[in-house]
N, C-alpha and C positions, 0 to 999 in steps of 0.2 A: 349676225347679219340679218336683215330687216327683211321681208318681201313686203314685196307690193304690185297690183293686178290693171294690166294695160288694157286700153278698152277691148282687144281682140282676146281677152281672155288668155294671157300667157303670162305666167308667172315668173318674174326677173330679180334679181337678189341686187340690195346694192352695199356699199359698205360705209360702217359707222366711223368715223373719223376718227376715233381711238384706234382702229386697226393701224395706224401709222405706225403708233408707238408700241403696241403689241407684236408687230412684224417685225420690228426691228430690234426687239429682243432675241433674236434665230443671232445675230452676233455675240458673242461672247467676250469681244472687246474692238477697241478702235481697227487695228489693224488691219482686221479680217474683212471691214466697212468701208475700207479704204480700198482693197483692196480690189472689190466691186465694181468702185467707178476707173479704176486703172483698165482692169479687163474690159468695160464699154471701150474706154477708148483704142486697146489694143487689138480686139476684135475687129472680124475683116471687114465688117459691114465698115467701120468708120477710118481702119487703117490709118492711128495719127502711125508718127513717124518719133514724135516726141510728144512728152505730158509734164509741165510743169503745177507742184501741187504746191502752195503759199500760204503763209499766215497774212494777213490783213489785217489794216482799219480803217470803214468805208463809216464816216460819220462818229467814232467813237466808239464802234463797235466791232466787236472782235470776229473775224472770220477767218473759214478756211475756205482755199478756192483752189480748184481741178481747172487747169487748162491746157487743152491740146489739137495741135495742128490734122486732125483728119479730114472724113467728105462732111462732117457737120450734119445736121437734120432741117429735115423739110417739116412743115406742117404736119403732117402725117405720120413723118416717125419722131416727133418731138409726143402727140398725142399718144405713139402707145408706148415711148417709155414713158411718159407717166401713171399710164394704166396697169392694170396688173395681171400679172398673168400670159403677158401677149408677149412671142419672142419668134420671129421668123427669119434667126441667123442661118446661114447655110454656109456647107464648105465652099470656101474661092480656092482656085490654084492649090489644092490640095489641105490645106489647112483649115484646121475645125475651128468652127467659132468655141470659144470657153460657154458662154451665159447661152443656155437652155433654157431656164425657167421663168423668165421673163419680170425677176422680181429684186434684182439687183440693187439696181439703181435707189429703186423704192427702201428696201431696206436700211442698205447701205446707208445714203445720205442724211436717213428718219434716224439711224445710230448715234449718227454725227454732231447733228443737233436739230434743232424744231423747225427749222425755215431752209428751205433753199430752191434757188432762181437757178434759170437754166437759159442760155444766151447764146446762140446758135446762128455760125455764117454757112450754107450750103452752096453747093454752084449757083440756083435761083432762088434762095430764099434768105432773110434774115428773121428767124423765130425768138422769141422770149414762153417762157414756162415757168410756171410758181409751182411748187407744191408745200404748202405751208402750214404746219401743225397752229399756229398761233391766231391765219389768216382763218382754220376754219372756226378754231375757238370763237375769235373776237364776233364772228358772224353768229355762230351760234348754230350753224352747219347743221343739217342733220343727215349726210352723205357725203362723201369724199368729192369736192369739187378740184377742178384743175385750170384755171386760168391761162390762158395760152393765147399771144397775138404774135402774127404771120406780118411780112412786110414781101411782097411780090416783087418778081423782077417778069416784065412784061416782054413781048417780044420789042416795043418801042426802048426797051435800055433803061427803063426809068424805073426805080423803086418806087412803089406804091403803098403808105400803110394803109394797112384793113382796119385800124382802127383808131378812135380819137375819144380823149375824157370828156365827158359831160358834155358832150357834143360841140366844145368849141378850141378850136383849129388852133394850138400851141405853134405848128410847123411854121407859121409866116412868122415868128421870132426865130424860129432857127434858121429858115432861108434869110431872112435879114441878115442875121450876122452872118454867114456864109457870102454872101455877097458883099458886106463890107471888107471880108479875107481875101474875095479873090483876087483883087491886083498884087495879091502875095504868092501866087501861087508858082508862076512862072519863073521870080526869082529865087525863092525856095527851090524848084525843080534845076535850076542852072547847077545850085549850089551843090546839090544831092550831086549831078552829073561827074562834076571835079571831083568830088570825096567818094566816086566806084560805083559799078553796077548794083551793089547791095545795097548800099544809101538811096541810088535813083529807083531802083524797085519801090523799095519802101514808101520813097516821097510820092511816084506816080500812083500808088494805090490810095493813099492820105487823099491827094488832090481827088482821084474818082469817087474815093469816099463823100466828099464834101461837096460834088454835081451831085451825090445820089440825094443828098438831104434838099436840096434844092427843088424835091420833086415831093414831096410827102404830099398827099391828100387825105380826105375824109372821105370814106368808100363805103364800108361794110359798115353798120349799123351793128348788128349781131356780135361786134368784136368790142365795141366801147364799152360792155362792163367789166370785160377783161381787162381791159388797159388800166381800167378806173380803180379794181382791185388790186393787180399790182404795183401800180403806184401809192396806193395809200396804206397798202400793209409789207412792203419790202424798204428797205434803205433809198431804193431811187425813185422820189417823189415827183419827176419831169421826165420828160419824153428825151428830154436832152440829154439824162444822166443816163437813160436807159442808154443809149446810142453808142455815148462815150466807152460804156461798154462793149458796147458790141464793137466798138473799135479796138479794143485793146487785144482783141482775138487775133489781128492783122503784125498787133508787134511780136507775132510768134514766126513770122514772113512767111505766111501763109495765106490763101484768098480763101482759105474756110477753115471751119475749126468748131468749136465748144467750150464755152465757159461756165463752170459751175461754184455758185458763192454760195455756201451753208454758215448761217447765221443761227443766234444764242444756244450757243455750242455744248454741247452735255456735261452735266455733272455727276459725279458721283453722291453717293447716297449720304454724305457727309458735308455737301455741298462744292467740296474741290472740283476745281475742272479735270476732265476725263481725261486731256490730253496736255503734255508737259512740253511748251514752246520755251520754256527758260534756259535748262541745263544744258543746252546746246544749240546756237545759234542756227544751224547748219542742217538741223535734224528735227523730226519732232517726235518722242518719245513717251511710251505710255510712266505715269509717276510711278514710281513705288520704293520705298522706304529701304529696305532693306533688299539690296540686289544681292541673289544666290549667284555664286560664282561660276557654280556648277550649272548655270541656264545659258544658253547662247545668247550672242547678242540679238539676233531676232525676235526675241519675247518682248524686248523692251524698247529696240531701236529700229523705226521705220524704214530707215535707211539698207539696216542691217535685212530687215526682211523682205525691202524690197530688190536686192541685191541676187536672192535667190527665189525671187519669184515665178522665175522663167525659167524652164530648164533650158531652153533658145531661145534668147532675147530676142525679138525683132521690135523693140521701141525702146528710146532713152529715156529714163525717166530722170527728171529735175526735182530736187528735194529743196526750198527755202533757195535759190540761188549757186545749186550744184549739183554737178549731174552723178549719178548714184554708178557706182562704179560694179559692173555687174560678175556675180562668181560662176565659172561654170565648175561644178562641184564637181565634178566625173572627171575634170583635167588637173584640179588641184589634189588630187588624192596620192599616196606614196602606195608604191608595191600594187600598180592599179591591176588587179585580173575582171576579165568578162566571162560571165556565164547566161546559161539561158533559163528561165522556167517557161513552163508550157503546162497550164491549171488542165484536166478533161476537156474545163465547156470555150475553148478558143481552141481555136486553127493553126495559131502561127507561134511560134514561139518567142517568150519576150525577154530581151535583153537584159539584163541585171552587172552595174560596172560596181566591183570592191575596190574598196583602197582607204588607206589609215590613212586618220583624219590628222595634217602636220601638226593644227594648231592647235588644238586642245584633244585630249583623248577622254576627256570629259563628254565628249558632244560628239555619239557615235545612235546610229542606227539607220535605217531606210526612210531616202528622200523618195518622197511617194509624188508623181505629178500625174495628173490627167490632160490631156488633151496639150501636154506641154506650160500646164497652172499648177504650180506646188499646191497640194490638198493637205498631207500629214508630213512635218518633219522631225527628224529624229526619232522614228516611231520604231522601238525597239520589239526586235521579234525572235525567237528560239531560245540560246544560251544566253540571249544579251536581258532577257527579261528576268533571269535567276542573279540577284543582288552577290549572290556567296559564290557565282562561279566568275573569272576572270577571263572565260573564254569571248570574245567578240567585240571586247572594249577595245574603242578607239579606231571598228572598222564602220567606215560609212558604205552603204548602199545606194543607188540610184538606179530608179526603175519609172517607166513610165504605164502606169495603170489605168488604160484605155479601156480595158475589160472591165473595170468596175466603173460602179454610180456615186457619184460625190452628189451629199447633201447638198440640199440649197443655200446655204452660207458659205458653202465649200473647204470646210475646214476640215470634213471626217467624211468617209464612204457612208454608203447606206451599210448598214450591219444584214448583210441579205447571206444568202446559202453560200453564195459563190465566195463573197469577204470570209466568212468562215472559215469554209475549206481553204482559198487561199492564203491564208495568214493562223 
């Protein structure tokens, strides 16, 4: 990290644009990066309800894209998830937010591959956010910049953009053709009405959709070299493709949501891609040659890990076009007993459910969650870690481990006194 000295004499760090891809080495593989932007969305601040997560091809290019129906981001919190560091989740209605560290997203998506846009409907806002290993390159960067334009909704009802490329007004080509659509609008909306409330939803949000473009201006000054950047270093090079995006948030039938497209997607150090969209239409899974029998299908199958992601599900998640059918591991279990542990440094005592595992007895030890986020599974402790004794195979554990600290990848606890003694 760089310093450099503001004229009031106070010294500010900022960071080198290699830190993208150095930070997101804290993953150890796709899964754990993906998993990331599931918990933004699952957490309470955004409470989607559902996340559909997609392979793509926007121009010939290969993407993966996160989309989900929550409250969406404003200006403001579009700006500090892209920054780092910054996270002021708090409990709602009794439930902890997962992401503490305020460095998820960042990671996560820098995992995934070098580029990714971030596309955001709020109750008053429509946001766009770049954050893009390639955009700082080709610039030549020498600080982690973040591109980001806001589209206002006023008290007058009218979407307003903050900003415009090279200072000349695209929008009178998109209200044009908007206005050549709308004698279609009405009969469209008839037709929605016969085909059900859920069609005419649909339709009457389309049609509001296409008054709100009707309304774009040139306002902010300060926002046109944003615009100007992400238009020339992301897939959507008009104002119109942007849009179309952000429409596509609405066929989740939702009035808000978030959409995230991560683009030139990682490779392995042999040049393969990191992640295997072939071997299964339905899933996407990380490759690997030689699958151990003896490994659960979660090492390898997104679907399979995201299945146990939650120890209480409160969101669906959609894999490629289906919805990930969720296990609660504590009710599938044979000969289930509960017990308590209670470590010195905690007050309450904490629940612990046994029970053999039906389907493989290969695939035993403690499902470890935090704050209701699987952290470690299968993580074998006592007799189960001795190869030569036979005592504790094939019994799974489920505990929720609120009293420890999960690393910031969230894949292992801190290794602190307490992990110690507790395990």
């Amino acid at each position: 990290m760089e310093q450099y000295r503001l004229n009031h004499n106070e010294e500010y760090t900022r960071l080198c644009p290699k830190f993208l891809h150095s930070n997101s080495t804290s993953h150890t593989g796709p899964f754990s990066a993906i998993a990331e932007l599931i918990d933004n969305a699952y957490d309470t601040d955004v409470n989607a309800k559902q996340i559909w997560i997609e392979k793509t091809q926007i121009k010939d290019i290969e993407c993966l894209t996160f989309m989900d129906n929550g409250n969406g981001l404003n200006y403001k919190s579009m700006h500090r998830m892209l920054s780092f560091g910054y996270s002021n989740k708090k409990v709602v209605n009794g439930k902890h937010p997962i992401g503490i560290y305020g460095n998820g997203f960042k990671s996560g998506s820098m995992h995934l591959g070098q580029d990714a846009i971030v596309l955001s409907k709020s109750k008053n806002d429509l946001c766009v956010g770049m954050l893009s290993q390639t955009y700082l390159e080709r610039t030549r960067a020498e600080q982690i910049t973040v591109p980001i334009i806001s589209i206002k909704k006023p008290e007058a009802k009218h979407y307003i953009l903050l900003s415009m490329s090279n200072g000349r007004n695209r929008s009178g080509r998109c209200a044009r053709a908007c206005s050549r659509n709308s004698s279609t609008v009405n009969t469209a909306a008839d037709r929605a009405i016969s085909a059900g409330p859920h069609r005419a939803e649909q339709t009457r949000r389309s049609n509001e959709f296409h008054t709100q473009l009707l309304h774009y201006k040139n306002v902010m000054e300060e926002h046109q070299a944003s615009l100007r950047d992400i238009l020339d270093h992301s897939p959507f090079n008009t104002e119109e493709e942007l849009l179309t995006e952000l429409r596509a948030i609405e066929s989740s039938c939702s009035s808000t949501g978030t959409r995230i497209i991560i683009w030139n997607l990682r490779r392995t150090s042999s040049g393969k891609p990191a992640i295997d969209f072939i071997t299964d239409r339905y899933d996407i899974r990380i490759p690997c040659d030689d699958l151990d029998s003896s490994d659960p299908d979660s090492k390898y199958s997104l679907r399979a890990y995201c299945s146990i992601l939650y120890m209480k599900p409160r969101m669906q998640i959609n894999i490629r076009g289906q919805k990930v059918k969720t296990q609660l591991i504590s009710k599938s279990l044979a000969l289930i007993a509960k017990d308590f542990y209670k470590p010195p440094y905690v007050k309450k005592k904490i629940p612990i459910i046994f029970g053999y595992n039906t389907k493989s007895k290969d695939h035993y030890g403690l499902m470890m969650y935090h704050k209701n986020r699987l952290i470690k599974a299968y993580n074998r402790v006592g007799c189960q870690k001795d190869a030569n004794n036979n005592r504790g195979i094939g019994v799974i554990g489920v505990i929720e481990c609120d009293f420890l600290v999960p690393t910031h990848n969230k894949q292992d606890f801190e290794y602190t006194e307490n992990f110690r003694y507790g395990l």
